[in-house]
Every structure is written in structure tokens, then in C-alpha cells.
N, C-alpha and C positions, 0 to 999 in steps of 0.2 A: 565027827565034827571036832570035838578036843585034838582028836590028834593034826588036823588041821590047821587051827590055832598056833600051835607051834611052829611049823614050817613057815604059815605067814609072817610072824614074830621073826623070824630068824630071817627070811629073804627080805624082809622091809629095813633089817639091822645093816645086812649087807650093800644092799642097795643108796642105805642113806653114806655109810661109809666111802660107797666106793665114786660118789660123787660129789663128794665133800673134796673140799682142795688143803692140800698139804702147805703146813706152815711150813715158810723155807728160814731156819736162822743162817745170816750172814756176820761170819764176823769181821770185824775190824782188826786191820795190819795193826802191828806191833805199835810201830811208828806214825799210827794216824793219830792225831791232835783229839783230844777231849773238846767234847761244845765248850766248858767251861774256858779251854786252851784260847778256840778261835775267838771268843768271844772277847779274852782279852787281848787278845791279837786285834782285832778289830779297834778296842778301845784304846791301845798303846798306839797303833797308828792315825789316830785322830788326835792325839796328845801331842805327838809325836809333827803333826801339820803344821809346814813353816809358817812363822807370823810376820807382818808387816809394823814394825814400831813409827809409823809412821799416823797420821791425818791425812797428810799430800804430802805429795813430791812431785816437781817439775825439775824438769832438764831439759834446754835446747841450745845446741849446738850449730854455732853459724861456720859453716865454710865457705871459701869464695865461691861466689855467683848467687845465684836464686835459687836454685834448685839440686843443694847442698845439706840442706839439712838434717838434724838428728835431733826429734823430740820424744820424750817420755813424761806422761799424765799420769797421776795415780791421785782420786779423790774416795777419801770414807766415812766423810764426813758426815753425809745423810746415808749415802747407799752407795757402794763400790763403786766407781767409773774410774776405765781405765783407758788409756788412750799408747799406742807409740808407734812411730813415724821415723823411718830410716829413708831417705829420698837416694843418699847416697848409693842403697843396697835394693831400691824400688820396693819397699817394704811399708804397708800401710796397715795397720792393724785397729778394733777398738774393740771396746765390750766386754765379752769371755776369754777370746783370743790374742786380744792386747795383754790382758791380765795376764793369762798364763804364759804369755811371752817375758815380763816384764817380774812377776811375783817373785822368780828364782833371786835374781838377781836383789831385789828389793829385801827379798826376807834375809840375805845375807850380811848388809851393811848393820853393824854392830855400834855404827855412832851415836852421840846424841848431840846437846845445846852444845854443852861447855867443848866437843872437840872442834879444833883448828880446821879453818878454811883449809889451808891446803891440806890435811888431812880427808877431808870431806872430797875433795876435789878429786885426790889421787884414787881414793876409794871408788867414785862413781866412774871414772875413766877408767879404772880397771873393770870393776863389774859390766859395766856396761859395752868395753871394748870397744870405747872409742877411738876412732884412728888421728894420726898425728895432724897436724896441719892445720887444726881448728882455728879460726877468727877469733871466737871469743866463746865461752860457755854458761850459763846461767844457771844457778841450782836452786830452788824455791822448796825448803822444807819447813813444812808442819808438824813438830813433833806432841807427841798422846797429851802430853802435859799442856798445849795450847802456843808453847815457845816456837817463836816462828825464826828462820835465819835466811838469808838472803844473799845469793854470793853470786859477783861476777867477776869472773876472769878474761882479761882479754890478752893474746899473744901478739907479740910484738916482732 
């Protein structure tokens, strides 16, 4: 019986071993990123998300006839609403996809109160690629400080 003891002792040793599962280490490439890394990756690209200097901004563009127009909405004043309207190009957008039609563009304009009408003007007819021939253009902005400007251009 002692010597028994041992043989069980030793086939239960084996037994628990050999269906035990092997830890597998994986390493990481040379060139993989630390958590630490992504994690400020993560945070620099949220730092890094264009902003809108804006309250509002409206734009509409009259071309001849009725069904010529070029409108862009941007309100953030309680909660985002964003609207844009290209009739010329059959394009009707609102909500999420107005916005991220519209936000490029918007986060890029660098103006504020004190720049010039036609500075303002040239700015949004470029960003926004407006084409030539327009009737007249309207720009309604709200800027963060509460100053509001108001500009109409009409072509002759």
C-alpha cells in the first residue's frame, strides 16, 4: 500500500499537468504604440477636432429663377442644428449630415466682428464654392461673444 501511494501521487501530478493549458506570451512589434501612446493619440485627436467660432451662420444665395438656390444653416445656440440646401447641385441635407457637410468649411473661416464685409464675403464664396452669377448673397452671423453682423450683397 505505501508503495502505491506514490504511483498515485505521481500519475495525479502528471495528469493535472498535462491538462492544464499552457500560457502563450505574445510579444508586441517593436513599433507597436504603448496604451499610454494611443491613449494620447486618442486625446490629441479630440484636441485636435475642428471648432466652429460661430453661434449661427446663415448663407443664401439667390440665383435667377426659383429653383436656384444656395442655403447654409448652422444654429448652437441651445443644440446644434444644421441645415444646407444646394438646389442648383439637387442637394438637400439637415441634421447630422448637413452638419458634417457644412462643419469643414465653417471650422475653417478665421474671421470675426471687426473683419470687412467683403473680406467675409470672399471668404464664404470661397469656402463654400460658390459659383458665379449669383443675384444677391445674404450672410447672417452670430459670433461666441453675442455680436451679430448682417451683410447683403447684391450683383449688378
Amino acid at each position: 500500500m505505501k508503495k502505491l501511494l506514490p504511483l498515485t501521487l505521481a500519475g495525479s501530478v502528471l495528469l493535472i499537468s498535462a491538462c492544464a493549458q499552457e500560457d502563450e506570451t505574445v510579444e508586441e512589434p517593436a513599433d507597436a504604440p504603448s496604451i499610454e501612446e494611443n491613449e494620447t493619440a486618442e486625446t490629441d485627436s479630440q484636441d485636435e477636432a475642428p471648432t466652429i467660432s460661430f453661434l449661427k451662420f446663415e448663407m443664401d444665395v439667390d440665383y435667377e429663377g426659383t429653383e436656384n438656390d444656395f442655403e447654409v444653416s448652422y444654429d448652437a445656440d441651445e443644440s446644434v442644428e444644421a441645415a444646407y440646401e444646394n438646389q442648383r447641385n439637387a442637394l438637400t441635407l439637415a441634421g447630422d449630415d448637413a452638419y458634417d457637410e457644412i462643419e469643414p468649411v465653417l471650422s475653417e473661416f478665421d474671421f470675426t466682428a471687426e473683419t470687412s464685409e467683403e473680406e467675409i464675403v470672399k471668404s464664404v464664396i470661397k469656402g463654400f464654392e460658390v459659383e458665379d452669377g449669383y443675384d444677391s448673397i445674404e450672410i447672417e452671423i452670430t459670433f461666441e461673444d453675442g455680436t451679430e453682423k448682417e451683410i447683403e450683397q447684391v450683383e449688378e
